[in-house]
N, C-alpha and C positions, 0 to 999 in steps of 0.2 A: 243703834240700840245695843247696849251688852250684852252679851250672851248667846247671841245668834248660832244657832248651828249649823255654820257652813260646814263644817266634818260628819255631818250627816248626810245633807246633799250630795258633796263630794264624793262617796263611798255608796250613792245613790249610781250617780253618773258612771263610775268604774263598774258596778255592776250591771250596770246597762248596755256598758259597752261591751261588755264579754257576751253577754244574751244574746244581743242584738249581731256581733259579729262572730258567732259559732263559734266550740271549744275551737274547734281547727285554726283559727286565724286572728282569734281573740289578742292573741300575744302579739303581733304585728300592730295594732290600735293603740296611740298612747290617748291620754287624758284629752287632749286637748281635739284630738279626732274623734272623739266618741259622743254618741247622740245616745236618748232615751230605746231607741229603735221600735217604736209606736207604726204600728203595720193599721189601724182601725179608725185613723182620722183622714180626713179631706186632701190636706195639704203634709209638704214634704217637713222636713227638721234639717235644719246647718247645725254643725257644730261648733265650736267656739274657734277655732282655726279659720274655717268659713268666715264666722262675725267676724274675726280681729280683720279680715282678707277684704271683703266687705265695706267695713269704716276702712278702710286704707284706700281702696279703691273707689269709692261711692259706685259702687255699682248696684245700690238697691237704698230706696227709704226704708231707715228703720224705725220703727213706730212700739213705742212705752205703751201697754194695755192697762198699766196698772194705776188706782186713785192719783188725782192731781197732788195733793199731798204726799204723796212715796213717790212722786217723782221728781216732786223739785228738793225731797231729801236727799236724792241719790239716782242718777240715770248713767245710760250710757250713753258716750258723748257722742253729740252727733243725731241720737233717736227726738223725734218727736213725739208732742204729745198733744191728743185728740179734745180739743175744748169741746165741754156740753156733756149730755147725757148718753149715756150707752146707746138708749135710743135711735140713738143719731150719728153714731160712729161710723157709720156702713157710708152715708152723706158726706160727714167730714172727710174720709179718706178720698171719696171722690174728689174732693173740691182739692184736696191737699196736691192730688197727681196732676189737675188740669182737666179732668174727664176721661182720661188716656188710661183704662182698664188693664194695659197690656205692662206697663209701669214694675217693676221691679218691685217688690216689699216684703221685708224680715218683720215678724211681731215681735215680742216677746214679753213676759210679765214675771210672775215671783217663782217660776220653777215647776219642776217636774210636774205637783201636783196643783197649780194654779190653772183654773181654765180660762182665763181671762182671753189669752190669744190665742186658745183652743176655738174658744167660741166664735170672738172677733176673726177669725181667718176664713172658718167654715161661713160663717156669713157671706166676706167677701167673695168668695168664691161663687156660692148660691146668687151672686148682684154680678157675676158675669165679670168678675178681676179675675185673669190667669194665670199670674206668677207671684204667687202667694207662699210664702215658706216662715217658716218659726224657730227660734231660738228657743225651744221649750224649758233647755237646762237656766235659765233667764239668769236675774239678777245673781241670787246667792251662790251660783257656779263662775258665772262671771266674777265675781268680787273675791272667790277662794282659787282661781285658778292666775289671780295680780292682774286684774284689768281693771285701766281706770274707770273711775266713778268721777261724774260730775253733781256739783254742788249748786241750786240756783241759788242767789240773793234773800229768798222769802225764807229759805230752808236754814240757810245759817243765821239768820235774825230769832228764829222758832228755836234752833236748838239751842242757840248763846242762851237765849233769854230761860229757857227750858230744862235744858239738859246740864243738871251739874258736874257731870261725869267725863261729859266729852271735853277729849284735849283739843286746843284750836293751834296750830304750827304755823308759823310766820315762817316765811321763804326767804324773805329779805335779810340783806346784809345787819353782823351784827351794830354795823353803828347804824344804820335805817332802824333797826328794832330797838337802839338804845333813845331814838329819837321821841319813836312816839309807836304802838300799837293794837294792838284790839285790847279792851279788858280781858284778863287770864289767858291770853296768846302768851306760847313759851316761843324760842326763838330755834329754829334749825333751819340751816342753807341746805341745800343739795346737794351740796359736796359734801355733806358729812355726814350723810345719811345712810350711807351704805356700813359706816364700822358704829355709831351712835350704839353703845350698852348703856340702857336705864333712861333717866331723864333726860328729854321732856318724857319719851316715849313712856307706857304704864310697862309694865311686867307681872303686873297682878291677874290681867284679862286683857287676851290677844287680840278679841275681838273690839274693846271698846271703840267709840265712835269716835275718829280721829278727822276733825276738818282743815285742812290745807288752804293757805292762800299767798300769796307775794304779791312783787310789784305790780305782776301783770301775767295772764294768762299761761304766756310761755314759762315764766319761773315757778309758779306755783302747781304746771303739767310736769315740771322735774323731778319738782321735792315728789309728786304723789309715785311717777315712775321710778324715783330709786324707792320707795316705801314698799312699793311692790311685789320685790326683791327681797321683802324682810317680811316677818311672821305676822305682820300686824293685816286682817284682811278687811276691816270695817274702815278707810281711807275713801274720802271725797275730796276731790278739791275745785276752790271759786275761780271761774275761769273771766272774771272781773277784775278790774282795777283796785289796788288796796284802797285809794282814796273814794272810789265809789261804795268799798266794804267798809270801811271805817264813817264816815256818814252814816246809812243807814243803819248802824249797828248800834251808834251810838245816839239818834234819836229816836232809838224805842226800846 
């Protein structure tokens, strides 16, 4: 969506991080180390150093608190997401570990002031799970600090069909792209993502919704990590096959 203010957030998180880490030592914490420093909840906070550390190592399930809708807009890769009613989330996580309470898990939902895995964690914890910790600074820290976002199938069907605003970026080679691909898909490889001034990309609004895809998983994780790298922080990309995105895009 336009207009998002991750420059809010961000300037949320910098100042938490100096709160949280005392004038004295404030200045040794960069961005990427720094938590909300929330002393009044149940469970601990990583920081996004931690997450990136985390997805790299799987050493914890991470679990998406937020509506099934905002998350197959936009997650981070890797996170799960809890079918059914809130109700019944405290259930589903059991089922998701095995029964194994003792299991590793990062929440996270829409930031700072989202309580979704505020809530959801303090639950777990009251149900007797031990190692319960949260990404509080969630999505919109994530997406302004260049981490990727993943895109499911049902999300890029909703926005093509929806959203006239968002640009859609084909990863694929320019004669792959001269062949055949998405309606209003502009074409940019990865290799050229890093000097691109102007189009496809917008310059109007840095934040528009920009979705990503190529041939296949790997190519279009490229194009979104060099994007990363550049000012644009509303970037998801399909970690599907073009031919599987191009079907269902094109029969609805």
């Amino acid at each position: 969506m336009r207009g998002r203010r991750f420059g809010t957030f961000f300037q949320i998180a910098v100042i938490a991080a100096a709160l949280s880490a005392g004038e004295a030592v404030a200045h040794e914490i960069n961005i990427y180390q720094s938590k909300i420093g929330e002393t009044d909840q149940k469970t601990e906070e990583i920081s996004t150093e931690q997450m990136r550390q985390i997805l790299s190592d799987g050493s914890a399930t991470v679990l998406d608190t937020r509506p099934h809708a905002e998350f197959v807009n936009g997650h981070i890769p890797g996170a799960k997401y809890l079918e059914g009613p809130p109700s019944a989330a405290v259930a589903g996580v059991e089922r998701l570990v095995g029964g194994d309470k003792s299991k590793a898990l990062v929440l996270y939902c829409n930031g700072p002031f989202c309580q979704a895995s505020r809530r959801l964690s303090g639950q777990l914890r009251d149900s007797g799970f031990t190692n319960v910790r949260r990404y509080q600074l969630g999505m919109p820290i994530w997406r302004a600090l260049g981490g990727p976002t993943v895109i499911e199938l049902d999300g890029v069907i909703r926005i093509h069909k929806n959203d006239h605003t968002a640009v859609f970026l084909d990863a694929r080679s320019a004669e792959e792209f001269a062949k055949r691909s998405l309606p209003r898909a502009q074409n940019l490889p990865p290799e050229t993502a890093a000097t691109v001034q102007g189009g496809p990309m917008p310059l109007d609004d840095f934040n528009t919704r920009i979705v990503v895809f190529g041939r296949d998983d790997a190519q279009a994780r490229a194009l979104a990590d060099a994007l990363s790298k550049r000012p644009w922080h509303n970037v998801a990309y399909f970690p599907g096959s073009f031919e599987t995105l191009l079907a269902a895009v094109t029969q609805n």
